[in-house]
N, C-alpha and C positions, 0 to 999 in steps of 0.2 A: 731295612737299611743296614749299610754295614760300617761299624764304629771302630776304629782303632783307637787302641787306648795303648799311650806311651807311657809306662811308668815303673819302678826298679823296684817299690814295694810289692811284694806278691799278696801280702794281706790288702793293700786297699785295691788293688787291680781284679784281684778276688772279686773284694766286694761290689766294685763297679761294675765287675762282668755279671755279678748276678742282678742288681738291678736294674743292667740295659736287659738282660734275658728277659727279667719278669716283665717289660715296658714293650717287648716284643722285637728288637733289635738284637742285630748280632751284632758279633764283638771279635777283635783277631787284639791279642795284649804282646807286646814288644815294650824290652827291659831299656836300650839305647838307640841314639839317633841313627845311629848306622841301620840299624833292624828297621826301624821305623820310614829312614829313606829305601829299604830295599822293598818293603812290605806295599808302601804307596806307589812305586814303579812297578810290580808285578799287580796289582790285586785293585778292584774298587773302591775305594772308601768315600762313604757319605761325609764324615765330621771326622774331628780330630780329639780328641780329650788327651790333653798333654801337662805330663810333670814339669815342671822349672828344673830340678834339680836329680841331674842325670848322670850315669859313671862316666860318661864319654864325653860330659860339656851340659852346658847352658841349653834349656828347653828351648830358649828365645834363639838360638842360633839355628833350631830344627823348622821353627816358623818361619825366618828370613828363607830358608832353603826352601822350603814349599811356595813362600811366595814368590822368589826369582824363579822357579819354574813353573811358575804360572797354575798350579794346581789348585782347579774352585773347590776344595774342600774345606768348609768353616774349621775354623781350630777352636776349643774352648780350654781355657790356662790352667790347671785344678794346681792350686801350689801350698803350701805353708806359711808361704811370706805375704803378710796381710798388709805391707809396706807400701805408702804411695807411690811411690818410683819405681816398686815393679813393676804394678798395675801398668804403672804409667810406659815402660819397659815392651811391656809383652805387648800392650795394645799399640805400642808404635811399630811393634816388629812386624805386626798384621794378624796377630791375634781378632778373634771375634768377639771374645770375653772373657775374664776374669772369675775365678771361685775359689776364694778360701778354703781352705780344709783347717776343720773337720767341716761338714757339709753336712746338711739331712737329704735323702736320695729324692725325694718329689721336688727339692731344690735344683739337684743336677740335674734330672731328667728334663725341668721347665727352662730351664739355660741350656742347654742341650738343642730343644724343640723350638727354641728362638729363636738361635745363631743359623738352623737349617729351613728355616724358614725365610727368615733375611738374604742367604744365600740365595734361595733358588724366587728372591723377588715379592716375598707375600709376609707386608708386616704386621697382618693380621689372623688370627688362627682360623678365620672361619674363611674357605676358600670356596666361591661362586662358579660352576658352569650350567650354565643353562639356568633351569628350577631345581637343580641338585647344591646341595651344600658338603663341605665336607667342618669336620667342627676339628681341628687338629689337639685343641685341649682336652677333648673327650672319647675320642677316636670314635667318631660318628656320621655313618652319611645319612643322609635327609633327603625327602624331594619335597616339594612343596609343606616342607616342614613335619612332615610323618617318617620315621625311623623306619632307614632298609635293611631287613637282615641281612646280614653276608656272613661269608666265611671268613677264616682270619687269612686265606690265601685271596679274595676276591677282597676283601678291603685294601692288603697290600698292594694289589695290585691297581684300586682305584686312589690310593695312598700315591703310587710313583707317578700315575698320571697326572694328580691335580696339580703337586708340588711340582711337575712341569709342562703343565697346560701347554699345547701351542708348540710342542716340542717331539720330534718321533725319536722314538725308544724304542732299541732293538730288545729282541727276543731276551737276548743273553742281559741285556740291563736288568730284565725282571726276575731274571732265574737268580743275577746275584743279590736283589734287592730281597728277594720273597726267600732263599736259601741259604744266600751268606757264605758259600763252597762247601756246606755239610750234605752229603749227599743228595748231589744234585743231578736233574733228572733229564732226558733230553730237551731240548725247547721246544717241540712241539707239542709238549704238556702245556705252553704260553695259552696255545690258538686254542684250545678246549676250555680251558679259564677264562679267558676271554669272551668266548663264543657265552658261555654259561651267562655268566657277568651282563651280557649285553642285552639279552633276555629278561634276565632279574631286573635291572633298570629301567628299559623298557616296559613290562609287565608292572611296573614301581611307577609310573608315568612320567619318567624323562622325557623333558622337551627341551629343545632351544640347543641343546649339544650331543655330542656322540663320539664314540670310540670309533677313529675310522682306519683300514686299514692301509698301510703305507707299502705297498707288493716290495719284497726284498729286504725293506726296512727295517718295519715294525709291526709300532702301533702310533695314535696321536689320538690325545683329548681335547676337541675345538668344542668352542663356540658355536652354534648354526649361523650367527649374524658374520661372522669371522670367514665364513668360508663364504658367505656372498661376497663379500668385501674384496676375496682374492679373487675369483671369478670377473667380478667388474672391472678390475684393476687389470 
């Protein structure tokens, strides 16, 4: 996934870029709202991690702007001001959440991993298809509750499918999800990862869902019951 992080400190933007690195997220760091609005119209971003207090304005004025143009990107507020009425401020402007600084990083990482869960519908960390689980607090898939190895490229990528079950994802969604624009590779590295993936689950006794291909598309992770249901209808 990929994190913008709005903020003028270079030491704490620092340090937040390295503990979304170590949590396995990328990161693109912009110092004002202008950078911030031009970075979110060229580029994908999952979340938002946003300063209040910026050289060019008010954080809260960069959140009303993402909200009037309609962008699902959760924002989360990271500020100084520990004051009710900010709170109260930023979470009316459409803010996702609020975090005081200073912060410990398992704190931000878990408000973080909240807000993009809320977003894409799942207010629980442990998300269901088929007799697969994915555990979001522990970065773990399951089938029938026995741990699947995977790779950290084959989890992200059963990672973007759960988080949007029921939903087809192009090619290029995974390459920015799983690469972040650091050298990234054509997408037909997607259908090989994929292809592997589906085996490994398979082989792992997946039932009840499946990664199915969407020609042109993508990809989509259904339900088996889900795809009679459209069939009947």
């Amino acid at each position: 996934m990929n994190i913008l992080i709005v903020e003028d400190d270079t030491v704490i933007a620092d340090a937040i870029g390295i503990t979304l690195s170590q949590a396995g997220y990328h990161h693109v760091h912009t110092k004002t709202i202008e950078e911030a609005l031009n970075e979110l119209s060229h580029s994908h971003i999952d979340a938002v991690l946003l300063d209040i207090n910026l050289p060019d304005g008010d954080g809260t004025r960069l959140t009303r702007l993402i909200r009037k143009s309609y962008l699902p990107a959760p924002i989360l507020v990271i500020s100084g001001n520990s004051r009710v009425d900010d709170r109260i401020t930023a979470l009316g402007a459409g803010a996702d959440g609020y975090l005081t600084k200073p912060f410990d990083r398992y704190e931000l990482l878990a408000y973080l991993e909240a807000i993009i869960r809320r977003a894409n519908g799942h207010a629980s960390a442990l998300i269901q298809a088929g007799n697969m689980t994915m555990d979001l607090s522990r970065n773990l898939i399951s089938i029938d509750g026995k741990f699947v190895p995977l790779t950290q490229k084959e989890y992200q990528i059963v990672h973007l499918l759960c988080m949007r079950k029921g939903a087809v994802l192009s090619k290029e969604s995974f390459i920015a999800h799983i690469y972040g624009g650091i050298d990234e590779p054509d997408s037909k590295i997607i259908d090989v990862f994929v292809c592997k993936l589906r085996r490994k689950l398979e082989k792992s006794g997946l039932k009840s869902a499946k990664i199915d291909t969407v020609w042109g598309q993508g990809y989509v992770l259904r339900d088996e019951d889900a795809n009679e249901e459209q069939i009947a209808v």
